[in-house]
N, C-alpha and C positions, 0 to 999 in steps of 0.2 A: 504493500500500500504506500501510494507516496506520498511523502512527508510536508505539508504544505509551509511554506516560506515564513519565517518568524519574522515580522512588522515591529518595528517600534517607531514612534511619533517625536521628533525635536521641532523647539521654536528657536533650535539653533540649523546649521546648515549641514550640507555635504556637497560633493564632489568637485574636483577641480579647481584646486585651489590651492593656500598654503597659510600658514600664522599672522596669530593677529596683533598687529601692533597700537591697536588703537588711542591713537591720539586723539581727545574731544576737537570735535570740530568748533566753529563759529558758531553761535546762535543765532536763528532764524526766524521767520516769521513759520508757525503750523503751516504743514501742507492741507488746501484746501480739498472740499469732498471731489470724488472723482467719480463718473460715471462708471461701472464696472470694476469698483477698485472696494472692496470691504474693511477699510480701517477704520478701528476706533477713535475717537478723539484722542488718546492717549497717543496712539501710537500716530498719527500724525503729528505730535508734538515732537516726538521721539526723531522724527523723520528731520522734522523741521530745525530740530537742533543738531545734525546730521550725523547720526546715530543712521546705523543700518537694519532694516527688519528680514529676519530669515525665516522662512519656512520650510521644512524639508519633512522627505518619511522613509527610514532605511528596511530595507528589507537583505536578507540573507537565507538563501537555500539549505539544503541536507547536505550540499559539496561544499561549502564554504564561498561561493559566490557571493559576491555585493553586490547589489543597486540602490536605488531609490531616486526619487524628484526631489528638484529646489526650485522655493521660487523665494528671491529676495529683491530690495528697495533699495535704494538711497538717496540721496537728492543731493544732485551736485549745480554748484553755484555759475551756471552756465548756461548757454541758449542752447535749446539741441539739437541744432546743427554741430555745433562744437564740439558736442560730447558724440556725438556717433562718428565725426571724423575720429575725433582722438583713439576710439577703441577699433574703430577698422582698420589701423597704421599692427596690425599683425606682428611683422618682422620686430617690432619694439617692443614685443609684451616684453621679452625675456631682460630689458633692461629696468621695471618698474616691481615686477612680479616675482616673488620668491619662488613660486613653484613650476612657471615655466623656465626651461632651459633652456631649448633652441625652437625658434619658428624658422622655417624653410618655406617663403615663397612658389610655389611651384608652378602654377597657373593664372595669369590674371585675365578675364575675359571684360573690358569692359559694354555699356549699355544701361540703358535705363535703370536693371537690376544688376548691378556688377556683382560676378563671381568670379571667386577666389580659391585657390583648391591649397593649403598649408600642411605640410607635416610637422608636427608637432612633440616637443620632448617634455614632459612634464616629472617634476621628482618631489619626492615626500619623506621626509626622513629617510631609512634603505631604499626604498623603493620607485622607481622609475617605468614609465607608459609612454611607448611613442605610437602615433596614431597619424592619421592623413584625416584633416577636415575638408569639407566644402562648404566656402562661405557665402551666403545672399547677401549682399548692402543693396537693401532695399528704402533707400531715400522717402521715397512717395510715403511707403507707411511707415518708417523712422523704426525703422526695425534690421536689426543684422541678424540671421539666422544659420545655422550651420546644421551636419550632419554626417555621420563619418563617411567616406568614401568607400566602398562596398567590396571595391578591385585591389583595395591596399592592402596590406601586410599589418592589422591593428591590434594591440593589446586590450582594448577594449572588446563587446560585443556591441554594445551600442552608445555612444553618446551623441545626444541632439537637443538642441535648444534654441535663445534667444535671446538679443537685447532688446529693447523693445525701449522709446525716449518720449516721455510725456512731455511737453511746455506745460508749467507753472505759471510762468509770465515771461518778458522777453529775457531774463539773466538768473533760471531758476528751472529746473530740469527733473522730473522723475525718474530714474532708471529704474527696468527691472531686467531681472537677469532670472531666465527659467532653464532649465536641463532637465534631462532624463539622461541616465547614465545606468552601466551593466558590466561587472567586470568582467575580463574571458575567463580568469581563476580563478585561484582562493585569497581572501585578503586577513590578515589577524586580526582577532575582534579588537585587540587596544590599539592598530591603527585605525584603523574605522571611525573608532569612537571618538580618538585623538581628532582628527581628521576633522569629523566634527563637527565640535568642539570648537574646536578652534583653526586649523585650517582653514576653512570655508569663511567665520567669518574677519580674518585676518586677507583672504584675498578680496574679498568686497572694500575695506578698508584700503587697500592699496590703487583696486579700480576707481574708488572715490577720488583718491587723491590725485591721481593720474588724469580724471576727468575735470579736475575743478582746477587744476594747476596748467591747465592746456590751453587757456586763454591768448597765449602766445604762439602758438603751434608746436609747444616743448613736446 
C-alpha cells in the first residue's frame, strides 16, 4: 500500500534560495487592499515596513523526496518597471545572491514576450543543483515566468514559477514571487527544514535589496 506524502504547513518559506540576513528596512506607508490579494491589515503593515511575507507547504514522500509551493511579498521602493528589469538581468543573480553560483546565458530570443533559456548552479550548505530554466519577460503582464527545460540534464524534477510586479503608486512596487518545486532525490530533513527556515527567507531579503537598490541600473 502506498504511503501517502507527509505535509507540513510554514508561514515561513522554501525553495531556492539561501540565508537571511535581514536588515529592517525603511518604514512605509501600509500597503493598500488589492484586488485578488488576501492580507490582513497586519500584514500589510508588515509589508509596508518592508518586512517580507512567506507562504509555503513542504511535502516529502516514503523515498525521501522534497517539494512543496511558495508564494511570498515584498514591497520594494521602486516603479515596476524597474524592479522587473532589475530581476530579468539573470547572469547577475550570482553577484547579489548567496545561493546562486553560476547563471549561464544560453538563449536569448527577443519579442514582445522575451525568452530566455539559463543554466543555473544553485548551492546550500553541502549541497548543490544545476538545472536549465526557460524564462518569459512578459512586460505586458509584468510578470517573469520560468520552467525547467525538459531536454536538459536537471537535478531537479520540476521547478516553475513567477514574479509577478504590482504598482502601488509610481515609486512603490508589490512583488510576488510563486514556485512549485520537486527534488529528483533524497534531501535530509534538517536541510529542508534549515532551508526553510531560513534560506528562503534570507533570499527574499537579498531580492528586496537588489530591487530597491536598482534605481541606478546597479
Amino acid at each position: 500500500m502506498r504511503t501517502p506524502p507527509r505535509r507540513r504547513s510554514h508561514r515561513s518559506l522554501l525553495f531556492a534560495g539561501a540565508l537571511l540576513a535581514a536588515a529592517p528596512a525603511q518604514a512605509s506607508a501600509a500597503v493598500p487592499e488589492l484586488p485578488g490579494l488576501d492580507f490582513s491589515q497586519q500584514e500589510r503593515a508588515r509589508l509596508g515596513r518592508g518586512e517580507a511575507l512567506i507562504r509555503s507547504e513542504v511535502e516529502r514522500d516514503a523515498s525521501g523526496r522534497g517539494g512543496g509551493t511558495v508564494v511570498a511579498f515584498f514591497v520594494a521602493d521602486i516603479g515596476w518597471r524597474q524592479a522587473f528589469d532589475a530581476l530579468a538581468r539573470h547572469e547577475e543573480e550570482p553577484r547579489y545572491s548567496d545561493c546562486m553560483k553560476e547563471a549561464l546565458v544560453l538563449v536569448r530570443v527577443g519579442g514582445e514576450v522575451e525568452r530566455i533559456k539559463v543554466r543555473e548552479t544553485h548551492g546550500f550548505l553541502f549541497m548543490r543543483q544545476t538545472y536549465t530554466l526557460d524564462y518569459e519577460h512578459d512586460a505586458l503582464r509584468r510578470e517573469i515566468r520560468w520552467s525547467l527545460d525538459p531536454s536538459a540534464e536537471n537535478d531537479m524534477r520540476r521547478f516553475d514559477g513567477a514574479w509577478v510586479f504590482s504598482a502601488l503608486d509610481d515609486r512603490r512596487t508589490l512583488v510576488t514571487y510563486r514556485v512549485r518545486g520537486e527534488t529528483s532525490g533524497w534531501v535530509p530533513g534538517f536541510i529542508r527544514d534549515y532551508f526553510v527556515k531560513s534560506g528562503i527567507p534570507s533570499m527574499m531579503e537579498q531580492f528586496r535589496r537588489r530591487v530597491s537598490g536598482s534605481t541606478s541600473g546597479s
